[in-house]
C-alpha positions as YAML, in Angstrom:
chain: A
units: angstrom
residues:
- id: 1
  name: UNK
  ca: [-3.93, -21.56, 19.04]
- id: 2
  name: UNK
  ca: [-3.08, -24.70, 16.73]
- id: 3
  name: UNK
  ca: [-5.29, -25.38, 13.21]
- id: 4
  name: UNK
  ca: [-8.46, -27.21, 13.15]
- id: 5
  name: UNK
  ca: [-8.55, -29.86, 10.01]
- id: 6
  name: UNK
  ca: [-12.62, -30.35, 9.07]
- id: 7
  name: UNK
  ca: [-12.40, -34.09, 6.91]
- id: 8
  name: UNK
  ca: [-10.08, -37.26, 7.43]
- id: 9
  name: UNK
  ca: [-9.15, -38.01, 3.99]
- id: 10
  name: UNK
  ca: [-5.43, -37.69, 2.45]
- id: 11
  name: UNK
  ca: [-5.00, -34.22, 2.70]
- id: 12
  name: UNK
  ca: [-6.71, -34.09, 5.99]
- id: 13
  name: UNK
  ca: [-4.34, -36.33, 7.51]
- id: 14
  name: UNK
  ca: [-1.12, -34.65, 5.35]
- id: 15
  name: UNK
  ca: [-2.31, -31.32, 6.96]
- id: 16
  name: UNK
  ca: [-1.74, -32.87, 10.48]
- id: 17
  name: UNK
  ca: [2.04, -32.10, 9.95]
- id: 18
  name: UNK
  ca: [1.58, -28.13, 8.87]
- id: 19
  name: UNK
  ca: [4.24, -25.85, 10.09]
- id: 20
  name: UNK
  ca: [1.12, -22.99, 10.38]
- id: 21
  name: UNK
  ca: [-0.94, -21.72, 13.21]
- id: 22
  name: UNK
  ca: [-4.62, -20.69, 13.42]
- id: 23
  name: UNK
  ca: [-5.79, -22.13, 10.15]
- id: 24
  name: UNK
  ca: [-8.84, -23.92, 9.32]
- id: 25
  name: UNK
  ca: [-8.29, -26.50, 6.62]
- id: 26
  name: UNK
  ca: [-11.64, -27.53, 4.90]
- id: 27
  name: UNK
  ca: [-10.30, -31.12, 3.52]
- id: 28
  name: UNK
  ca: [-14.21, -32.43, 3.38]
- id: 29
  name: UNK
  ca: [-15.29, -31.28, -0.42]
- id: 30
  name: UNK
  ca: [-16.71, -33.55, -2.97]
- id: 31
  name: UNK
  ca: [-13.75, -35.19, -3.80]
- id: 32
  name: UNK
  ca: [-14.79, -37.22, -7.00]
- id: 33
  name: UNK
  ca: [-14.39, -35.29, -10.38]
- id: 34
  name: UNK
  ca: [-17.50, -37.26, -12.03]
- id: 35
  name: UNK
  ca: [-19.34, -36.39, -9.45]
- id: 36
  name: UNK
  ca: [-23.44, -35.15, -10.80]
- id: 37
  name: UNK
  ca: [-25.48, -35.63, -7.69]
- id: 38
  name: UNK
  ca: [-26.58, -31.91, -6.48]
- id: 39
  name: UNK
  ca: [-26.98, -33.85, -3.38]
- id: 40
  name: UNK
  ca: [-23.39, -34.35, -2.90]
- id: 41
  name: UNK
  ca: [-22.39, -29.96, -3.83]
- id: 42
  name: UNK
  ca: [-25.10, -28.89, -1.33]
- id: 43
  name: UNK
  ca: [-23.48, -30.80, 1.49]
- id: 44
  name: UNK
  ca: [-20.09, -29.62, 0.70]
- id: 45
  name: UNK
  ca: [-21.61, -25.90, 0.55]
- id: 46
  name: UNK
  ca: [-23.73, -26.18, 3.79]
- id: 47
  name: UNK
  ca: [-20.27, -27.12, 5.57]
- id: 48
  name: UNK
  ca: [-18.28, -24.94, 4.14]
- id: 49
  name: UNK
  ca: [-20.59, -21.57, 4.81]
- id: 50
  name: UNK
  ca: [-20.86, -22.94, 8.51]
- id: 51
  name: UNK
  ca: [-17.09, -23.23, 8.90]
- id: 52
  name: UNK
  ca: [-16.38, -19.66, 7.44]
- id: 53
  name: UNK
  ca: [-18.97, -18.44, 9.69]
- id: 54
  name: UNK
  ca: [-18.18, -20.52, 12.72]
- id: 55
  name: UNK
  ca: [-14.52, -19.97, 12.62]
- id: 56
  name: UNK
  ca: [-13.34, -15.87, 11.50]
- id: 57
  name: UNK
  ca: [-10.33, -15.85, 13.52]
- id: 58
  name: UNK
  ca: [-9.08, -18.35, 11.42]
- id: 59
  name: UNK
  ca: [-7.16, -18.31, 8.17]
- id: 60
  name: UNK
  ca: [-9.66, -20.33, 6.03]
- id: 61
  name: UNK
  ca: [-8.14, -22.72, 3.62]
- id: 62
  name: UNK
  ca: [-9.85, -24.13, 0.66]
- id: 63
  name: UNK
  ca: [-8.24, -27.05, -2.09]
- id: 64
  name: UNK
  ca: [-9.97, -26.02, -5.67]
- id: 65
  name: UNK
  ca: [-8.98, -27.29, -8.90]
- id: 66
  name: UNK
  ca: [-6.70, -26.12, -11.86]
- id: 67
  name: UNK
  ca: [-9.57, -26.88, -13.90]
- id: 68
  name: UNK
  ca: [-11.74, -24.63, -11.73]
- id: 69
  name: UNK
  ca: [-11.93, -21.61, -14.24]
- id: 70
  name: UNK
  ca: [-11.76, -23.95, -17.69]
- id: 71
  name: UNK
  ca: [-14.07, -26.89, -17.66]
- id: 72
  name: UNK
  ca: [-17.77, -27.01, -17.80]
- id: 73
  name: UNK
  ca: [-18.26, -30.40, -16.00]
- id: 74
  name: UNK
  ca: [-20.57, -30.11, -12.79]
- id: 75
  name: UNK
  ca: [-17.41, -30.82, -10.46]
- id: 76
  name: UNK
  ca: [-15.42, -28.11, -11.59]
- id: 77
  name: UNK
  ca: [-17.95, -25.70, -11.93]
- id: 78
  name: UNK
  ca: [-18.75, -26.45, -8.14]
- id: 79
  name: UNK
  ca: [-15.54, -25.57, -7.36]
- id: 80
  name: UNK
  ca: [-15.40, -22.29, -8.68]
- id: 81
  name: UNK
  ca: [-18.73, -21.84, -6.80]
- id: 82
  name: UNK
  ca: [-17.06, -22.42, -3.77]
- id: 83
  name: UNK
  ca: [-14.29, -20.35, -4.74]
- id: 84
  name: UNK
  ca: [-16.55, -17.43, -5.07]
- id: 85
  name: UNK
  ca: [-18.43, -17.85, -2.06]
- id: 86
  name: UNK
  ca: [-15.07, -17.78, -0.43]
- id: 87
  name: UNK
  ca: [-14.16, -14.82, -1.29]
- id: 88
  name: UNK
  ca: [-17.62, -12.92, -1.08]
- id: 89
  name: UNK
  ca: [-18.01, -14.33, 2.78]
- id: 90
  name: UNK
  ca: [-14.11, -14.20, 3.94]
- id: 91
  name: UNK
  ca: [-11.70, -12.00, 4.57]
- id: 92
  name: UNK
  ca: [-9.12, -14.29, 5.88]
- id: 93
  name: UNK
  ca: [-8.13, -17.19, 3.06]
- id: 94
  name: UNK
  ca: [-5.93, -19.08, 0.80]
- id: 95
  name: UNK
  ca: [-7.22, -21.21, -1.85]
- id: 96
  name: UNK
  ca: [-4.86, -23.67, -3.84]
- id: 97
  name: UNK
  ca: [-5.89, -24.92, -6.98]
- id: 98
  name: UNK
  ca: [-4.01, -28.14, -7.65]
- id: 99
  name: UNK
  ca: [-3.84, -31.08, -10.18]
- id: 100
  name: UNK
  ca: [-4.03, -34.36, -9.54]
- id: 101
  name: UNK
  ca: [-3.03, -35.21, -6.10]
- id: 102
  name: UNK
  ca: [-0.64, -38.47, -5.52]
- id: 103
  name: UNK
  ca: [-0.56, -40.56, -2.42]
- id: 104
  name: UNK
  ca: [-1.53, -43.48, -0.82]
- id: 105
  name: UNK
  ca: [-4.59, -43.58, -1.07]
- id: 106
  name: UNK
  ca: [-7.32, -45.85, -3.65]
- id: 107
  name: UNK
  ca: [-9.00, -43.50, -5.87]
- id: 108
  name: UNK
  ca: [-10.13, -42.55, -8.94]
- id: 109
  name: UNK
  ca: [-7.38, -40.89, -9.86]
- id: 110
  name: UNK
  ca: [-4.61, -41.91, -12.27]
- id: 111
  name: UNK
  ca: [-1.99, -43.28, -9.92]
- id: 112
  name: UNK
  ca: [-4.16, -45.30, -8.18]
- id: 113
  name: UNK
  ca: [-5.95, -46.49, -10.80]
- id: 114
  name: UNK
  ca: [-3.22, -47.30, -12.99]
- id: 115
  name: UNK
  ca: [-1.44, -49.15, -10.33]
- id: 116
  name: UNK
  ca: [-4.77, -51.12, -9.36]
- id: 117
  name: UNK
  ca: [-5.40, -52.36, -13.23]
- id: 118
  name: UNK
  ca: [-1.70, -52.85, -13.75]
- id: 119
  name: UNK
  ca: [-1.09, -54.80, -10.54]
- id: 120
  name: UNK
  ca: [-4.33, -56.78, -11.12]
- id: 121
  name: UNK
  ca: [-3.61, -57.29, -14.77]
- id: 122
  name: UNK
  ca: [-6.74, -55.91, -15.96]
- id: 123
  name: UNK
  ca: [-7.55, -54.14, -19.02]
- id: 124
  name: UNK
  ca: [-7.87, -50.34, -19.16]
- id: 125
  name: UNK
  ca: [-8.14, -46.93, -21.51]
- id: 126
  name: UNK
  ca: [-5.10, -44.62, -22.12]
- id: 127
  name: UNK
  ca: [-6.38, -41.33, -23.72]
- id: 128
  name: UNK
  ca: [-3.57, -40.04, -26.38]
- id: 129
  name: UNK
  ca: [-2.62, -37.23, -26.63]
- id: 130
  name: UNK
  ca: [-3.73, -36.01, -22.83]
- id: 131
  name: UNK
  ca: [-1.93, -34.17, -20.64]
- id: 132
  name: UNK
  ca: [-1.75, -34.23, -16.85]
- id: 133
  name: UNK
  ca: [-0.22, -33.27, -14.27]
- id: 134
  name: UNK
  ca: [0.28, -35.25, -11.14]
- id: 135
  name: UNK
  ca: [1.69, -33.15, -7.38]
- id: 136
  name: UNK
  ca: [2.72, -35.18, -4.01]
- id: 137
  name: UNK
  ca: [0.57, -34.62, -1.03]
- id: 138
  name: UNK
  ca: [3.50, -34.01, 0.96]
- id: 139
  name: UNK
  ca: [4.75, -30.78, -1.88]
- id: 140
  name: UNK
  ca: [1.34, -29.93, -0.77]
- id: 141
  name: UNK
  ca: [2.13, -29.36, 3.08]
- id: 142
  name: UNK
  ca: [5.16, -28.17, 2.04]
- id: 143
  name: UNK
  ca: [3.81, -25.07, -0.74]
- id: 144
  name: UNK
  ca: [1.29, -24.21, 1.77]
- id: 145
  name: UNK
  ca: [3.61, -23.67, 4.61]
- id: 146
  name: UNK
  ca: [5.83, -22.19, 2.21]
- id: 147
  name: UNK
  ca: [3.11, -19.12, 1.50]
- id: 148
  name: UNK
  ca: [1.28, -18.99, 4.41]
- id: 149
  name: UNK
  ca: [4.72, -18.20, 6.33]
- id: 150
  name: UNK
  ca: [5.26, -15.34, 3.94]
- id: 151
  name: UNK
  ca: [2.36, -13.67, 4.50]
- id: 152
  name: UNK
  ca: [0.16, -14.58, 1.44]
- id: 153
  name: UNK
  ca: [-3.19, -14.12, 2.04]
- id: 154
  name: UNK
  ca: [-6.99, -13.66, 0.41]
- id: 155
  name: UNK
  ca: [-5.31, -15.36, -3.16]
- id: 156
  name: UNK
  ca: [-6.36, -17.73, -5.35]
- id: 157
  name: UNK
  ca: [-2.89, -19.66, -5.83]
- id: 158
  name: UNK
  ca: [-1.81, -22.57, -8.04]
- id: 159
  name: UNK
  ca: [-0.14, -25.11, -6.29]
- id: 160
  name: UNK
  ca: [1.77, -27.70, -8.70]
- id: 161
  name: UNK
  ca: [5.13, -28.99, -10.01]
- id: 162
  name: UNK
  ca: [6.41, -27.54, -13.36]
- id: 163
  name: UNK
  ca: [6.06, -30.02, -15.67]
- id: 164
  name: UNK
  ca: [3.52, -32.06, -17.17]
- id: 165
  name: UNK
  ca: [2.92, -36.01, -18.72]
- id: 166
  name: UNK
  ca: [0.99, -38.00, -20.96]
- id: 167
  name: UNK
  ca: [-1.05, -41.06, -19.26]
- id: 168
  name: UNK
  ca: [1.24, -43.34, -21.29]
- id: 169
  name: UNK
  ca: [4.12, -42.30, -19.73]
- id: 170
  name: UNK
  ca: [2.53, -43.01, -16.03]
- id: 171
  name: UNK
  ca: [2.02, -46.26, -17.72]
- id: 172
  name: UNK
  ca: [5.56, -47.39, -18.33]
- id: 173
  name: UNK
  ca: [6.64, -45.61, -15.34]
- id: 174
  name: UNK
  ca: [3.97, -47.77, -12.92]
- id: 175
  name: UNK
  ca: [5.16, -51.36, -15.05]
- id: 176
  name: UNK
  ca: [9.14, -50.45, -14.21]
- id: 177
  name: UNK
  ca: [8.61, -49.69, -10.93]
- id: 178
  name: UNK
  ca: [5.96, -53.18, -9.85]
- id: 179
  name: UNK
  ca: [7.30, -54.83, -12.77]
- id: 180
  name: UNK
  ca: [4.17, -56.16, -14.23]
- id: 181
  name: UNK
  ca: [2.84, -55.81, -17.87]
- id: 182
  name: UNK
  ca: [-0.10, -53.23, -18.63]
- id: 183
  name: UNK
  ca: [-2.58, -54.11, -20.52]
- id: 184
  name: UNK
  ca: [-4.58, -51.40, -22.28]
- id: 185
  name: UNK
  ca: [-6.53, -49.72, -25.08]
- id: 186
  name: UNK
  ca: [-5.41, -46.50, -26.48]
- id: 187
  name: UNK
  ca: [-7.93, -44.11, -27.47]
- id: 188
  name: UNK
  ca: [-7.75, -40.58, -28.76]
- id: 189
  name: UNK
  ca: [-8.14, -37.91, -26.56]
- id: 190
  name: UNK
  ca: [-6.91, -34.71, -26.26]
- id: 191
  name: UNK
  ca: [-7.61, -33.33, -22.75]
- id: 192
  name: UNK
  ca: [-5.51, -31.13, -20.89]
- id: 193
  name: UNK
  ca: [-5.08, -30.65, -17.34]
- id: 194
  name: UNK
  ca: [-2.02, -28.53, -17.03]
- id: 195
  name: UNK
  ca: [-0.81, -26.33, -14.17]
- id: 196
  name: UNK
  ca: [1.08, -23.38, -14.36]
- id: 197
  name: UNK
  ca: [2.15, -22.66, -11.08]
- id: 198
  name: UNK
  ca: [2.32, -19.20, -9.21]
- id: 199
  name: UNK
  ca: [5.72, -17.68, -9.30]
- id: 200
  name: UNK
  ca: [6.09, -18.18, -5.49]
- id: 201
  name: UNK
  ca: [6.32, -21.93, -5.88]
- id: 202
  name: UNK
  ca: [8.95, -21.54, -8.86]
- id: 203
  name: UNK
  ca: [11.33, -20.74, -6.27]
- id: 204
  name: UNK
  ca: [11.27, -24.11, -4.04]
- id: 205
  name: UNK
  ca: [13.82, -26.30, -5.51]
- id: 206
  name: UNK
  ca: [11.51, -29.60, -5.38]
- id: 207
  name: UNK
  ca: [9.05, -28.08, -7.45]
- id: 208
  name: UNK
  ca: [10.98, -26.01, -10.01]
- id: 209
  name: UNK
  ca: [13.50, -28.99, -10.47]
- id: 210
  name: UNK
  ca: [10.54, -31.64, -12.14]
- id: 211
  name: UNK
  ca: [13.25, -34.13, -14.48]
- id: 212
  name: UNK
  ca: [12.19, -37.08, -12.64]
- id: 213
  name: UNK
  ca: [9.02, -35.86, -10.39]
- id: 214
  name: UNK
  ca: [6.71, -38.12, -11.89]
- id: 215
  name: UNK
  ca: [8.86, -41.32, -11.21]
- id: 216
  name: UNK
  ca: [9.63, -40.11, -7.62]
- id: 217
  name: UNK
  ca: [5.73, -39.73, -7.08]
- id: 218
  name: UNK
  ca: [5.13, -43.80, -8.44]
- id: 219
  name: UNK
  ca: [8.66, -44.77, -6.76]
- id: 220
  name: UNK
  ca: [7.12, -43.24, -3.23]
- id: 221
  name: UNK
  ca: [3.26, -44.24, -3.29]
- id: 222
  name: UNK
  ca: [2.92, -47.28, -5.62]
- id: 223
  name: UNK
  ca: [3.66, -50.12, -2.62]
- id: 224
  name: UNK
  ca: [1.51, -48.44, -0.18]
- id: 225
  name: UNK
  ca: [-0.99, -48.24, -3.10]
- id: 226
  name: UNK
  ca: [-0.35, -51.80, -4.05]
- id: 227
  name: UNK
  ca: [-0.49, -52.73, 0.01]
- id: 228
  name: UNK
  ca: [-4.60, -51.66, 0.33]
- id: 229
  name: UNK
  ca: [-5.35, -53.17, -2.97]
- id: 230
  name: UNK
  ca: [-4.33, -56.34, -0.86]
- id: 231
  name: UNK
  ca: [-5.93, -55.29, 2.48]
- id: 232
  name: UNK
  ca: [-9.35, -55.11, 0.45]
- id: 233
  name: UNK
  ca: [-8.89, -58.63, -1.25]
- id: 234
  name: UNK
  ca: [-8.17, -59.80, 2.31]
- id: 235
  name: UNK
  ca: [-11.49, -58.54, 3.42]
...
């Protein structure tokens, strides 16, 4: 029995090339952090309590958020929801809490919209003194398989590189790599999104080995990125 993959967004279609059997992969959550509409968390939670319900035999698999258990925003909070009504309804699950998620895909989050303002040569904000962290879809694929074929099971995991960055740093990354100028405001900020990932992951070499993750991720994703800002100007 393969997987079944419930969505058709990034990490839907990065889940495609999982190494795992009999897994459900629920890849159709709210997927905007500013998201307020109650509309929007009631979907997501109707689907989700079907698919845990519809599908037992399967190894459910939920993406939360690092920020699930420290911010009070109505996104994150949702996510813990979910998180607990995993657990309370499932005996059969992994749920990875990641950062930031880089591929190519147009978003609103930092890679994508740093490329899109830079490339465009519009004005944005930087927040100083922020910290993020950013993990590629692929090292997603690639942690999960990594668990799941050890056996890990009914754990709240943290999926990320080990190592973190300030937006400004994306910044001068992104305008060496397209070689265009940014052009943006600075504002202080301190917000932190930082991962500290499970000790499981510390032992695969292309997470635990982070010197020059961050300008791998732009090197890898920024064309395709720039390539559909260009498709929808075409339109």
């Amino acid at each position: 029995m393969g997987n079944k993959i419930i969505g058709n967004g990034m990490l839907a279609k990065a889940f495609m090339s999982s190494g795992s059997n009999k897994c459900l992969f629920f890849c159709s959550g709210v997927s905007n952090s500013n998201e307020s509409k109650s509309s929007e968390f009631e979907r997501e939670e109707k689907l989700l309590m079907k698919n845990l319900h519809d599908n037992e035999s399967f190894c459910f698999v939920y993406f939360s958020s690092v920020l699930a258990d420290h911010s009070k925003n109505d996104y994150y909070m949702h996510k813990a929801k979910m998180e607990r009504l995993i657990l309370d309804n499932s005996s059969n699950y992994l749920i990875l809490r990641l950062p930031q998620v880089a591929g190519h895909v147009l978003n609103e989050t930092l890679l994508p919209c740093f490329v899109k303002n830079i490339y465009t040569g519009n004005s944005f904000t930087v927040y100083k003194g922020a910290v993020r962290t950013i993990i590629d879809v692929d090292d997603v694929v690639k942690g999960f398989d990594w668990v799941f074929n050890m056996n890990f099971r009914n754990k709240i995991l943290n999926l990320c590189p080990n190592y973190a960055f300030n937006p400004e740093e994306l910044v001068k990354t992104i305008e060496k790599e397209i070689g265009r100028k940014a052009y943006y405001n600075v504002v202080d900020r301190n917000s932190i999104q930082l991962c500290q990932p499970n000790e499981v992951f510390k032992e695969m070499d292309f997470l635990s080995e982070n010197e020059n993750y961050l300008e791998k991720v732009v090197k890898k994703y920024s064309s395709g990125i720039i390539n559909l800002i260009d498709e929808l100007v075409m339109k």
